[in-house]
N, C-alpha and C positions, 0 to 999 in steps of 0.2 A: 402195568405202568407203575413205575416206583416216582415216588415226593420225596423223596430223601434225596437233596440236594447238597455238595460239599458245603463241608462247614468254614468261614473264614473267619481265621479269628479275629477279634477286636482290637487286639495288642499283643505287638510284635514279642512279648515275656514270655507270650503262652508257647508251651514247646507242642502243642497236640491239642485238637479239636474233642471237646467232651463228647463222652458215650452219648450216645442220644438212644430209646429205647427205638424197637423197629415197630414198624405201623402194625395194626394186629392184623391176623390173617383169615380171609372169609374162606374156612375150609367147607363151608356149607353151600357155598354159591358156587359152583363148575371155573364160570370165566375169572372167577379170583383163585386162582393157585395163591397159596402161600409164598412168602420171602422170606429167603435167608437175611440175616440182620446185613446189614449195608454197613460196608466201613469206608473210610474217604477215598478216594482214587490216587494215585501215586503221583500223578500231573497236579495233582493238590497239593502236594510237598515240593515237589520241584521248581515251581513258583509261586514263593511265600507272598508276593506282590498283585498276584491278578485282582482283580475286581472278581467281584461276587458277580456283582449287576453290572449289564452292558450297558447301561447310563454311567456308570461311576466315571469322575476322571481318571484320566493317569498321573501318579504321582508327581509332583511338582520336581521341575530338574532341581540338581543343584545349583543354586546360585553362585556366580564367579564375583570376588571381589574389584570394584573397579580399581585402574591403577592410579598410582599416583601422580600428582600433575609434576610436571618437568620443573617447574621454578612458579616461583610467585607470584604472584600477580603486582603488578608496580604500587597500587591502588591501596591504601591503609584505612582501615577504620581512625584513625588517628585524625585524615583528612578530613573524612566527610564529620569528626566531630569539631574540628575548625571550622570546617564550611557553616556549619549550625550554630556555634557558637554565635560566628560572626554575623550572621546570620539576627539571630537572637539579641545582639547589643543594636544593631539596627532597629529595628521594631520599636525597641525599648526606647532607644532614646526619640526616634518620632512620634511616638505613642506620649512619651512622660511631657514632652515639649507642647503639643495641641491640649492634652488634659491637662497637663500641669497650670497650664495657663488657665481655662475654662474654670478649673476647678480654684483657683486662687481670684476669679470674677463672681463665680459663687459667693463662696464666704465672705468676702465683700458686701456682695449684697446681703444677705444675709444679718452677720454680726458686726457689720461698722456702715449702717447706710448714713450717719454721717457725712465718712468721707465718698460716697457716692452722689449723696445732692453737693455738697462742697463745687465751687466753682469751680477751673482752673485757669479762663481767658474768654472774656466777654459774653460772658454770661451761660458759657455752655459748660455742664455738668461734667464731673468728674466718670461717673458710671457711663454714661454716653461715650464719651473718651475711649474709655476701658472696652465697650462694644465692641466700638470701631475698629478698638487694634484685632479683636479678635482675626479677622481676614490676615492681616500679613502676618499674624503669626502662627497660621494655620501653611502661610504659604511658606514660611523659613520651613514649618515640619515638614513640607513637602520636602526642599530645596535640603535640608539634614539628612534626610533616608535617602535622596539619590545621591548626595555626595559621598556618605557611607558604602554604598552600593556600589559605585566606582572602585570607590580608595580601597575597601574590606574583601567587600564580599564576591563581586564578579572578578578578581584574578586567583581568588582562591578555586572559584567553580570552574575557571577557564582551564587553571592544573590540573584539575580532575577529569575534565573530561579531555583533557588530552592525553592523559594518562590509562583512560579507558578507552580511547581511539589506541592508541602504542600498542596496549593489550589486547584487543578486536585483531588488528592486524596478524599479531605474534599469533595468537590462535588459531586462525585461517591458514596462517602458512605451516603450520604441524601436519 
């Protein structure tokens, strides 16, 4: 029984599998005859590709490139940087409107309590005053973000996704 298995080489450069020395020969033992030295088997050249080991994979096919889409898609990164923009002026200005306020009742209090004890109409405090509005104009910055949100922002997203329905369809029917 020969151990002298083909040799595969490790990279496809190699033109030929190295010598490898042959196993020594037990001329002393009956059931060990000697071996002539082993050289690769000719099915070992004929395909450079086999696996050594019957685990190994099989080489990975060629990958085909996919092709190219037919036309464009209607849809622009242009869009959706409007949609965000607008998007973004929204926020801001209901955001700076609720704070902006809160924050100008602060420093009031703060660095002119003056005019916060100061009267303004039968005896009731100026900062009292100033409290109170806080509610309506907590509700104008409600009443800002959804008028923006009308006027800005929901027919901008209304064109895009009908834009991406157009394009949904166009797809389906290829």
């Amino acid at each position: 029984m020969s151990y002298n298995l083909p040799y595969d080489p490790p990279h496809p450069s190699y033109s030929s599998p190295p010598s490898r020395p042959s196993p020594p020969s037990y001329s002393s033992h009956p059931s060990h005859p000697p071996q002539p030295p082993s050289s690769p088997s000719p099915a070992h050249h004929a395909y450079p590709g086999h696996p050594t080991y019957p685990w190994q994979p099989p080489p990975p096919a060629p990958s085909v490139p996919n092709p190219a889409p037919v036309r464009e898609p209607l849809g622009h990164h242009s869009d959706l940087r409007l949609l965000r923009r607008a998007y973004r002026w929204q926020r801001r200005t209901a955001t700076l409107t609720a704070l902006g306020y809160f924050t100008l009742f602060l420093i009031l209090s703060a660095f002119a309590p003056h005019v916060m004890t100061g009267t303004v109409a039968d005896g009731i405090p100026a900062g009292l005053l100033l409290a109170l509005i806080q509610l309506p104009v907590t509700w104008l910055a409600i009443a800002l973000y959804e008028h923006t949100a009308r006027r800005h922002v929901d027919p901008l997203a209304d064109r895009i996704r009908k834009e991406a329905e157009l394009d949904a369809r166009r797809g389906a029917a290829r």
